[in-house]
ZAMARGU-4260 file (C-alpha; in steps of 0.2 Angstrom, whole numbers, plus 5000, padded with zeros to 4 digits):
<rodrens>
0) 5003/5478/4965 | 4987/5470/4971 | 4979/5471/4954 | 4993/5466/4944 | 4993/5448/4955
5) 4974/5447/4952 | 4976/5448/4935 | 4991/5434/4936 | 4980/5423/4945 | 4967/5425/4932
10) 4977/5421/4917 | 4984/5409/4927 | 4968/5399/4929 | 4965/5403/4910 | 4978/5392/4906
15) 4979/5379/4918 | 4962/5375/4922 | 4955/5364/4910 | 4939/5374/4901 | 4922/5366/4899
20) 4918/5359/4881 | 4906/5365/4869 | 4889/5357/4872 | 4887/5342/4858 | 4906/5343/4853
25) 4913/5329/4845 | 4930/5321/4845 | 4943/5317/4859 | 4947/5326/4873 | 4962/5321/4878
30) 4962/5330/4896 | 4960/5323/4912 | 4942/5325/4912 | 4942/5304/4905 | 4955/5297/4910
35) 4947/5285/4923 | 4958/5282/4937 | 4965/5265/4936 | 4961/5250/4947 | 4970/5250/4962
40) 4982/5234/4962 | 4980/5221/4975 | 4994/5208/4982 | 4990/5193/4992 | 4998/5176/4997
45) 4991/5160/4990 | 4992/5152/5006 | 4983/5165/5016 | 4972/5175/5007 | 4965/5184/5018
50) 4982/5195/5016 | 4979/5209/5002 | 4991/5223/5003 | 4992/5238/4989 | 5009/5234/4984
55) 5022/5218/4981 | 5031/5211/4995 | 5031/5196/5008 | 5018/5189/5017 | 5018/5194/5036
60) 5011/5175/5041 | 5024/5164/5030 | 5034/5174/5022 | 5031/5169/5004 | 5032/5182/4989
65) 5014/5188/4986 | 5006/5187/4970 | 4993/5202/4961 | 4977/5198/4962 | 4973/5198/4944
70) 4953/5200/4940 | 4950/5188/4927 | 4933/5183/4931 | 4917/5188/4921 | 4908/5192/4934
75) 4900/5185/4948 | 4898/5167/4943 | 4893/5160/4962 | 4899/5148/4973 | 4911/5136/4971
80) 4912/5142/4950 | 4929/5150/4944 | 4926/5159/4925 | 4943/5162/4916 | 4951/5170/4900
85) 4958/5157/4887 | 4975/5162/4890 | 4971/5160/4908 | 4968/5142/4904 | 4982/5138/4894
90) 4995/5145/4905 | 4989/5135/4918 | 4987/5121/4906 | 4970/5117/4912 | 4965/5098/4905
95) 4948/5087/4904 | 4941/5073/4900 | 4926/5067/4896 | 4916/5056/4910 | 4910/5039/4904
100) 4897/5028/4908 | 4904/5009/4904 | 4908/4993/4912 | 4926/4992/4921 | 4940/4980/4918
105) 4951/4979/4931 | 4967/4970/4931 | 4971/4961/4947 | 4987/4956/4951 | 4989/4940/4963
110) 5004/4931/4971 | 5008/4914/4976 | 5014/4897/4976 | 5009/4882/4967 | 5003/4866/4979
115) 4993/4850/4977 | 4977/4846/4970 | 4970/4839/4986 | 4955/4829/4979 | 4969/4821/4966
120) 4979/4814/4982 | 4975/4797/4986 | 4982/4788/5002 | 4986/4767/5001 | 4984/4761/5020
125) 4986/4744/5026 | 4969/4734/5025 | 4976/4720/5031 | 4992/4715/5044 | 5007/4711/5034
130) 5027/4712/5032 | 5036/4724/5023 | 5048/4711/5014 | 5052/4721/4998 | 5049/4739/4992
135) 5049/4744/4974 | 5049/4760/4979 | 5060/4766/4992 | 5061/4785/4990 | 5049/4801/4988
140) 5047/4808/4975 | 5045/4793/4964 | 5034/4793/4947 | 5022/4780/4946 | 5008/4774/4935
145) 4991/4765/4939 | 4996/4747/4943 | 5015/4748/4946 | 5021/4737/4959 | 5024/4749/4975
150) 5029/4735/4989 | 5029/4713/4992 | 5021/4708/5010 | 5018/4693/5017 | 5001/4691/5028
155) 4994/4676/5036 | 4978/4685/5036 | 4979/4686/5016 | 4984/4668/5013 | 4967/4664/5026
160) 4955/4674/5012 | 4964/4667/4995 | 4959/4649/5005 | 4943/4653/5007 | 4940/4660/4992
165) 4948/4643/4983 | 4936/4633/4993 | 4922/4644/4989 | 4926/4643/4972 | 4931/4624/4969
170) 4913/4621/4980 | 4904/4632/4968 | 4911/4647/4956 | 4893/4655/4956 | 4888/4654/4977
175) 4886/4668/4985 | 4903/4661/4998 | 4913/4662/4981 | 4904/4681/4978 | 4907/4685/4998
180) 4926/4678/4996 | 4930/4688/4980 | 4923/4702/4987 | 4932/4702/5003 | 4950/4702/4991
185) 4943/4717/4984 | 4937/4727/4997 | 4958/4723/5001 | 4961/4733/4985 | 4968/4717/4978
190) 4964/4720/4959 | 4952/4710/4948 | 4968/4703/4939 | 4976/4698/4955 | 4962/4688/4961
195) 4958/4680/4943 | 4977/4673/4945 | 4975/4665/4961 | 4958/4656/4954 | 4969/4651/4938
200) 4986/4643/4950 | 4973/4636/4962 | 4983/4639/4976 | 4987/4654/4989 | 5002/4664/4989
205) 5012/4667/5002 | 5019/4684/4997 | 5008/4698/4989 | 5011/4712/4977 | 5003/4728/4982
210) 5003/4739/4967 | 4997/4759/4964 | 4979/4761/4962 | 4981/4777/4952 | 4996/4788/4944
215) 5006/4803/4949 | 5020/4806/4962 | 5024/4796/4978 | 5022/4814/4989 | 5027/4801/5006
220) 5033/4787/5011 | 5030/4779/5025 | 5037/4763/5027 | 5054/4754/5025 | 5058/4734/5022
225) 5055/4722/5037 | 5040/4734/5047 | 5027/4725/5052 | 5009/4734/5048 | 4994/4735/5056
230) 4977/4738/5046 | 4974/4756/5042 | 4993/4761/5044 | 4998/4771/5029 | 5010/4765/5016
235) 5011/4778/5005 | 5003/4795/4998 | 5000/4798/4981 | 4996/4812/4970 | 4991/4817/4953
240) 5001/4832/4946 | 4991/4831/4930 | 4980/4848/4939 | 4985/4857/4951 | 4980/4873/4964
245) 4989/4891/4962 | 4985/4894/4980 | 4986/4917/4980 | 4984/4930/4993 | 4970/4946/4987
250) 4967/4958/4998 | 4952/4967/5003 | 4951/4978/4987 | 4953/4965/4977 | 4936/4956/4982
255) 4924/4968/4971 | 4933/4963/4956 | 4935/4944/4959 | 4921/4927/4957 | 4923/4910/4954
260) 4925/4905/4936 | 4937/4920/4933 | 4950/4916/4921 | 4970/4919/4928 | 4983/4923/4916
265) 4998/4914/4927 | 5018/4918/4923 | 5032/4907/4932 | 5049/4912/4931 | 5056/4893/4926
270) 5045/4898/4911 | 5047/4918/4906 | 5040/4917/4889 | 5025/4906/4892 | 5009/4912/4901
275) 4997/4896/4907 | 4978/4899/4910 | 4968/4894/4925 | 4951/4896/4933 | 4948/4904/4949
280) 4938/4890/4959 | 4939/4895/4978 | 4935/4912/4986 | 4940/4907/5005 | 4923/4915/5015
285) 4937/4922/5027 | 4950/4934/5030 | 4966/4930/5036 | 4968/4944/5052 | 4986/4947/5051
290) 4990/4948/5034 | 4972/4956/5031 | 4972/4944/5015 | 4961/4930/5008 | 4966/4916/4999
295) 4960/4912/4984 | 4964/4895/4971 | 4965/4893/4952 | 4965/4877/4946 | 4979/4875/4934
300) 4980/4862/4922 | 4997/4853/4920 | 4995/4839/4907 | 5013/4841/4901 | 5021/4841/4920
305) 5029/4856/4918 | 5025/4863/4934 | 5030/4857/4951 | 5026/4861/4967 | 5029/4874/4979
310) 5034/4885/4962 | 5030/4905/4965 | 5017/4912/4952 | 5011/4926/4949 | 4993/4930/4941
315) 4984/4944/4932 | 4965/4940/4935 | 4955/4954/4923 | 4938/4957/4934 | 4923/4967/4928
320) 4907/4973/4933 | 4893/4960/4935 | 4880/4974/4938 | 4869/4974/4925 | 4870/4995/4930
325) 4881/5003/4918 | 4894/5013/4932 | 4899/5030/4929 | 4919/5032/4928 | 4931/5045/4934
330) 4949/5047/4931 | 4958/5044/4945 | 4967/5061/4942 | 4951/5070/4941 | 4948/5067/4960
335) 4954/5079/4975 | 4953/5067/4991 | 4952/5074/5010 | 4948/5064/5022 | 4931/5057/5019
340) 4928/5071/5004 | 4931/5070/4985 | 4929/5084/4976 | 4930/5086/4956 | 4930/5101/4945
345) 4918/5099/4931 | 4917/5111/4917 | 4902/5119/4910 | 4898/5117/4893 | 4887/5132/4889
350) 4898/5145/4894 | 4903/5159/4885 | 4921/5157/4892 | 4932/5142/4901 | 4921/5141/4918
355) 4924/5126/4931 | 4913/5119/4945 | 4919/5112/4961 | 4907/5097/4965 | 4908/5084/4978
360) 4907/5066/4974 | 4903/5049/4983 | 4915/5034/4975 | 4913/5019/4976 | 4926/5006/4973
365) 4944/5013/4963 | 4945/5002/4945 | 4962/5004/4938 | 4964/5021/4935 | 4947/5027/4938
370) 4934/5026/4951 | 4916/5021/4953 | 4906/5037/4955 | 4887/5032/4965 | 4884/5050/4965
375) 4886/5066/4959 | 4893/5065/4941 | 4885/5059/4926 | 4891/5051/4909 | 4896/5063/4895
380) 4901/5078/4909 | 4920/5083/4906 | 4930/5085/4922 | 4946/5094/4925 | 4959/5080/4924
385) 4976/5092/4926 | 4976/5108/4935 | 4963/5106/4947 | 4973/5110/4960 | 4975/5128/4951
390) 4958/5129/4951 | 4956/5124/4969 | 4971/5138/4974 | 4961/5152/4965 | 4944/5149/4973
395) 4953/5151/4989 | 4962/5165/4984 | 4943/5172/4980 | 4940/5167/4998 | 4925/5155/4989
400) 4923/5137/4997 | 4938/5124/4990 | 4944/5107/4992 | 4955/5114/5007 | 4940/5125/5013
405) 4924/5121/5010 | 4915/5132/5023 | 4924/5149/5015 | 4911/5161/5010 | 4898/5153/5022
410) 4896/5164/5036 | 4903/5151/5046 | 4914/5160/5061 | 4925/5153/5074 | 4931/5132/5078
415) 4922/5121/5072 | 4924/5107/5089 | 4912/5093/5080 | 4926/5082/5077 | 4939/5085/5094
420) 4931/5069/5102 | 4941/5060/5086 | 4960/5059/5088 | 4969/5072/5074 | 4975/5059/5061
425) 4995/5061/5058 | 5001/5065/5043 | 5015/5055/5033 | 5032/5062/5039 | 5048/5055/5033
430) 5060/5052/5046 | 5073/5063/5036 | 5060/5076/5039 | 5054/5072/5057 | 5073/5074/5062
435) 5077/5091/5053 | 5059/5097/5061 | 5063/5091/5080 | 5072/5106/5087 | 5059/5118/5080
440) 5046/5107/5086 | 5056/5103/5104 | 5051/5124/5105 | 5034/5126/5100 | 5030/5114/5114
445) 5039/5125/5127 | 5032/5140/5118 | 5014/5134/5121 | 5019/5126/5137 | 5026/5146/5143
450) 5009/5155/5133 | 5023/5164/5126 | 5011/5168/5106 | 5028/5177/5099 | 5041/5163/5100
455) 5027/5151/5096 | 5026/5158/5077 | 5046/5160/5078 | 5046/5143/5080 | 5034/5140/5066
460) 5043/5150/5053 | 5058/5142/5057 | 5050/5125/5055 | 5040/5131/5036 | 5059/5135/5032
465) 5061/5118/5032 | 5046/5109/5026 | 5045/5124/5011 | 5024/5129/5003 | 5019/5115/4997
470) 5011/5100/5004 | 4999/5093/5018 | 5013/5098/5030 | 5016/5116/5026 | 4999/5118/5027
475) 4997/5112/5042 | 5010/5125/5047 | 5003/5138/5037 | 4986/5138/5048 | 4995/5137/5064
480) 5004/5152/5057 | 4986/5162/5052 | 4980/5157/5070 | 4978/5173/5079 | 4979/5164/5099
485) 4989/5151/5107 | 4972/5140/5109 | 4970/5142/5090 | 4989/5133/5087 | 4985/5120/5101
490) 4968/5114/5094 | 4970/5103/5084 | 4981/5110/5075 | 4998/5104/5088 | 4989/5090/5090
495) 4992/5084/5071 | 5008/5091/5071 | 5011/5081/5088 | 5005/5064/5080 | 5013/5064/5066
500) 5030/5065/5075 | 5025/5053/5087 | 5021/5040/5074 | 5038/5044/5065 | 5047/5042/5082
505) 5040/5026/5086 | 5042/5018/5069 | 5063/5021/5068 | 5067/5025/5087 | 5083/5022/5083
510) 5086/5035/5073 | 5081/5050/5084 | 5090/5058/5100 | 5092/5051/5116 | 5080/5055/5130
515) 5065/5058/5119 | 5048/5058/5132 | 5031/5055/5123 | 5020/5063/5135 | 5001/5064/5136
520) 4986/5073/5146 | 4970/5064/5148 | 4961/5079/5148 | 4963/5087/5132 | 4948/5087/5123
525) 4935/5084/5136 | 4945/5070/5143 | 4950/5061/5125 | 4968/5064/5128 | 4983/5073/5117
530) 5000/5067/5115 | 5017/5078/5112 | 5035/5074/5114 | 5047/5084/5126 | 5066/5081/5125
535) 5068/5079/5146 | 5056/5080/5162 | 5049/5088/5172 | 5033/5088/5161 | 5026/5105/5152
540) 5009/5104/5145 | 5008/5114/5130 | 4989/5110/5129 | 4985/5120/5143 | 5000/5128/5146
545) 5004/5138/5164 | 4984/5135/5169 | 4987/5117/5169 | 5007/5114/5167 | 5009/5099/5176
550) 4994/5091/5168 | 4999/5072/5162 | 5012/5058/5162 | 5025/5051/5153 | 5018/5040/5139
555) 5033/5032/5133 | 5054/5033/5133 | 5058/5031/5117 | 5076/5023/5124 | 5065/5009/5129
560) 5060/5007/5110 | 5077/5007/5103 | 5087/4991/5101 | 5072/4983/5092 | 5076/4971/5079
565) 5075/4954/5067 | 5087/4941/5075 | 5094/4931/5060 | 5092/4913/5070 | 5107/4901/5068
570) 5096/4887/5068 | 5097/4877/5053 | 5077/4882/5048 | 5082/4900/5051 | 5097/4900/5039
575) 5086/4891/5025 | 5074/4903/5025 | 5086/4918/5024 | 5092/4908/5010 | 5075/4909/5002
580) 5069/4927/5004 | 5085/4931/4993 | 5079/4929/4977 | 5063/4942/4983 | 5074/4954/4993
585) 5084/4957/4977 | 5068/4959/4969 | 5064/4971/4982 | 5079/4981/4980 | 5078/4984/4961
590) 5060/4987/4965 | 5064/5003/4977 | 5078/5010/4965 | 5065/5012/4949 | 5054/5020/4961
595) 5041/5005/4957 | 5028/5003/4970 | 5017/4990/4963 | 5034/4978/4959 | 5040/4983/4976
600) 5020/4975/4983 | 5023/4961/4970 | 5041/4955/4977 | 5034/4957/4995 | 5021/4947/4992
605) 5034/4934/4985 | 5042/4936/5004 | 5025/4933/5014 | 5023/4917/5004 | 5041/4912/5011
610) 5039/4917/5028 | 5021/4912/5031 | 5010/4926/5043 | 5017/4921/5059 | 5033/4929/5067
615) 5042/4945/5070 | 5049/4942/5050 | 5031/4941/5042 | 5024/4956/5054 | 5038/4968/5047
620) 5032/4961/5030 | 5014/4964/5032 | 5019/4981/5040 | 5029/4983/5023 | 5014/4979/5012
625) 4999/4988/5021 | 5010/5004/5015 | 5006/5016/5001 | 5022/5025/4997 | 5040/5020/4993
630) 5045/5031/5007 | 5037/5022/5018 | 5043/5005/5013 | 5061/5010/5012 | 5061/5019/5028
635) 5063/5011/5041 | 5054/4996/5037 | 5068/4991/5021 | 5082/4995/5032 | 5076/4981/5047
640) 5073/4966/5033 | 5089/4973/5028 | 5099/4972/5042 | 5091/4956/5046 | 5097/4949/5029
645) 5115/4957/5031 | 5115/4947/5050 | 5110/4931/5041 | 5123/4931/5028 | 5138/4936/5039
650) 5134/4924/5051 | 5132/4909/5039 | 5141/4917/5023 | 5144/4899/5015 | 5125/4893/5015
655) 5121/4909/5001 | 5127/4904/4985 | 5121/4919/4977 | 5137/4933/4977 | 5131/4947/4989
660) 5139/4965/4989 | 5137/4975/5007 | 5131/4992/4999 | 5131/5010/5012 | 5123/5025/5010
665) 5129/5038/5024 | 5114/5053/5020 | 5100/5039/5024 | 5093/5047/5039 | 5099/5064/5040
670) 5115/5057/5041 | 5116/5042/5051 | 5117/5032/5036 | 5110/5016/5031 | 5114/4998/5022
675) 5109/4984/5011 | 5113/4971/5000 | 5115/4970/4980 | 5118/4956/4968 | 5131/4967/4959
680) 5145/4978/4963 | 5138/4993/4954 | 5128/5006/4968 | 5110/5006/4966 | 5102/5015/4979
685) 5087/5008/4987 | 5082/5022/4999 | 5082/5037/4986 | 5079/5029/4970 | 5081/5039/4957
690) 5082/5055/4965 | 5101/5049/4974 | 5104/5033/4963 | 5121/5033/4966 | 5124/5038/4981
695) 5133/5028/4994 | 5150/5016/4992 | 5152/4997/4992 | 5158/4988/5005 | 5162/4975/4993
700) 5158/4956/4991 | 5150/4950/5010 | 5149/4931/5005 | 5165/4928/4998 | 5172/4910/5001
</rodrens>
């Protein structure tokens, strides 16, 4: 029995167990002696990276499906350098263009109102005492020519000089009395013609003519028949509309591009179809500090009198370089910007397959639709121009440094504190957003107030449900997520997240909660300070959390802040400025629903010259202009000039001749809803533009008569 086992075992092995081959045999073997076992797969999240895992799934931070790892580098190319297959590059449709060295032309676009020549005005005062006893012209306004009569005075003073200069002359036409005398006239601004006729009659007049010493436009009058006048009162101010001054507002990016002698291409809306030229004459050495503007003035020329005063214009002025250096350019859309970094990815020409280094650049001053590179890139290098932020992903993915992580791969361990003496700057939060994140966000901050590290990532998931993966928001949440202690989410980290709700909350206070608290601890940070909102009292400091609870005050009550708003005035200079910002609100409106920033900048800027800088009116205006996305010009700032506006019209309906519809959108601030005003009864939604264009209802016409 034994041996007939032992020899089943051996024939067993025979057949099963693979036999060695021939020593030089040639061929396949097609045992398992070459298959190589196959690269395990790795899964990982493009958010955290550090997460690899052997099979698919979620990641355990955010929650998001992970993706293979897929090894399509050539090796170890360093630092900062991704290497990828052609098909690699096409899928992720990775473009570039070519970096030029070439002199910028920058198209500058100004707005503003047309005014007065000032060294074309010309005042006529009273050089001697007289009586009004006729005007010719009696009303402002009036066109005049050199020499036309202006006004008849009677003056015992005069008749006294046209004696004296009769005597003078009947004694002697060539004596230095008849000289003094004719002189005397003229230094009256009696005209040479004048005083030739008195010689010629021989005898004084009792009544004179005063008459316009140049041509143009009577701009004020200030005299009426039978006023007695005194020397050096004025009669009258004249001006020559012949030239005259486009007086515009550039801001402080605009100055690199702008010098005297410039030539301004102007448009005016009484004239669509023609474009007039000007120069640019006057750079003011000052800048205005509350619309953070400087005027600057084009003389127009205005031989056929076409223009008129107080008309808005609006001007391209095309700037260049006046380095003699020849600047390197970069597309805009080349550039990754954090904070005080701007990062490229450049590609290298002499590899054998598509490879990209990141770089760092300094820019200088943005021109159109490139920027001024002072360091880092020179002319003829191509740049990634789309897809960089691919590229960017996939070096952190590698764990190499990034736009989003430079320090990866360095060694570097732990916090880096350098920076807690600066405030966290807050990032842009919608108040749509703020809203649907404040419950979350409400218990963080009593999760970090209880050191309770569980329900403080609860909290976090449930707010990265709502923000979603991509954005400066989500990441935000996606590294207080990775953080593996409370201090970790505190600093700075709730600090940010803290900020930007803050700075939501007190732009719109109207449209969050009642009994908001903005708290704040001096001590955080080495005595800087953090802030944080809490939805009641007693304070709960989730900087420090149950070593320091009581630590802080309450900052602000956000009740105190609502209410806030833009009294439309009933007085009668109130209602006509209402009246005027119209035309621009309208502007405005059909701005924000083509989703057009720079026509939404253009038509405030229109407004500001209306309003002037002063006032709760112009402050909401600056406010409007000093923003950089339509978001944050439609919300809340185009909802106050709204309501103002709305105020204005209900309130003096018959002084606004243009038909105005009262249009509501009810999902405009998570609900609450929101209003303005159209020229048309067909819904054009300001606050969502394009994406919700129609949504909302008219209330119909709000100025019918």
């Amino acid at each position: 029995m034994a041996l007939g086992l032992l020899i089943l075992g051996l024939l067993a092995g025979r057949f099963l167990l693979p036999s060695k081959a021939p020593e030089g045999a040639v061929g396949h073997d097609h045992g398992t002696r070459d298959v190589e076992p196959s690269e395990p797969e790795v899964w990982t999240c493009s958010m955290h990276p550090q997460i690899q895992q052997p099979d698919a799934g979620d990641c355990p931070i955010c929650g998001m499906d992970l993706i293979l790892l897929a090894n399509d580098s050539d090796g170890d190319e360093g630092d900062r350098v991704l290497s990828m297959s052609e098909s690699s590059r096409a899928l992720a449709d990775i473009q570039t263009t070519l970096v030029k060295e070439e002199s910028p032309e920058v198209a500058i676009r100004l707005v503003g109102k047309l005014a007065y020549d000032e060294t074309l005005e010309k005042s006529l005062t009273a050089r001697f005492p007289a009586r009004i006893d006729e005007l010719f012209v009696n009303f402002t306004g009036a066109q005049v020519r050199a020499g036309d009569p202006l006004a008849k005075v009677y003056s015992p003073d005069l008749r006294t000089a046209q004696r004296e200069l009769l005597n003078a002359y009947r004694a002697d036409p060539e004596s230095i009395y008849t000289v003094a005398a004719r002189k005397k006239l003229l230094l009256w601004d009696l005209l040479p013609e004048q005083i030739d006729a008195i010689l010629e009659d021989g005898e004084a007049q009792d009544h004179f003519t005063i008459k316009a010493p140049v041509g143009g436009v009577v701009i004020a009058k200030n005299v009426s028949e039978g006023d007695y006048l005194k020397a050096g009162e004025v009669l009258f101010r004249i001006v020559d509309l012949s030239n005259m001054w486009a007086e515009l507002d550039a801001y402080e990016s605009d100055l690199a591009w702008l010098q005297v002698g410039q030539l301004a291409a102007l448009s005016f809306k009484a004239f669509p179809s023609k474009v007039f030229e000007g120069d640019v004459a006057f750079i003011e050495p000052e800048i205005n500090a509350l619309s953070r503007t400087v005027p600057v003035r084009v003389n127009v020329p205005n031989s056929e009198a076409r223009l008129k005063p107080g008309m808005f214009v609006q001007a391209v002025v095309t700037g260049f370089n006046e380095s003699s250096d020849v600047p390197t350019l970069v597309p805009s859309t080349a550039v990754l910007r954090t904070g005080q970094r701007a990062v490229v990815y450049v590609e290298k020409p002499d590899a054998d397959r598509p490879t990209y280094e990141g770089r760092e650049i300094e820019l200088g001053v943005r021109a159109g639709d490139s920027y001024v590179v002072t360091s880092g890139l020179e002319g003829g290098e191509r740049v990634v121009t789309n897809g960089a932020f691919k590229i960017d992903s996939a070096l952190q993915i590698k764990a190499k440094p990034s736009m989003m992580n430079p320090d990866a791969g360095s060694g570097k361990v732990g916090h880096d504190h350098s920076e807690m003496a600066m405030a966290s700057a807050p990032l842009e939060l919608p108040v749509e957003m703020a809203l649907s994140l404040l419950d979350d966000y409400l218990k963080l901050q009593a999760s970090l107030a209880s050191d309770d590290l569980g329900a403080s990532k609860s909290a976090l998931k449930a707010m990265m449900q709502v923000t979603g993966h991509q954005g400066d928001l989500p990441d935000l949440i996606h590294e207080m997520l990775a953080a593996d202690s409370l201090d970790a989410i505190r600093r700075p980290h709730f600090e940010t997240l803290s900020n930007s709700l803050v700075e939501a909350v007190m732009d719109t206070p109207s449209s969050f909660p009642e009994g908001l608290l903005v708290m704040h601890c001096p001590m955080v940070y080495d005595d800087r300070g953090a802030d944080w909102i809490q939805a009641t009292e007693p304070l709960q400091n989730p900087y420090y959390g149950a070593m320091m609870l009581k630590c802080g005050e309450v900052k602000t009550k956000v009740d105190s802040l609502k209410g806030a708003k833009i009294e439309a005035a009933t007085d009668t200079n109130s209602k006509e400025l209402f009246v005027s910002l119209v035309p621009a609100y309208l502007e405005l409106q059909a701005a924000l629903v083509a989703d057009d920033l720079d026509a939404s900048k253009v038509a405030l800027k229109s407004m500001m010259q209306i309003t002037g800088h002063q006032g709760d009116l112009p402050n909401l205006i600056h406010k409007m202009l000093a923003e950089d996305s339509l978001d944050t010009i439609r919300r809340p700032h185009f909802e106050t000039l709204s309501n103002a506006l709305i105020e204005a019209v209900e309130s003096n309906p018959d002084s606004f001749e243009t038909d105005l519809y009262l249009m509501h959108c009810p999902m405009v601030y998570g609900d609450r809803g929101a209003s303005w005003l159209q020229a048309e009864n067909s819904l054009l939604n300001p606050y969502f533009g394009a994406m919700m264009l129609r949504c909302g209802e008219s209330k119909g016409l709000i100025n019918k008569q």
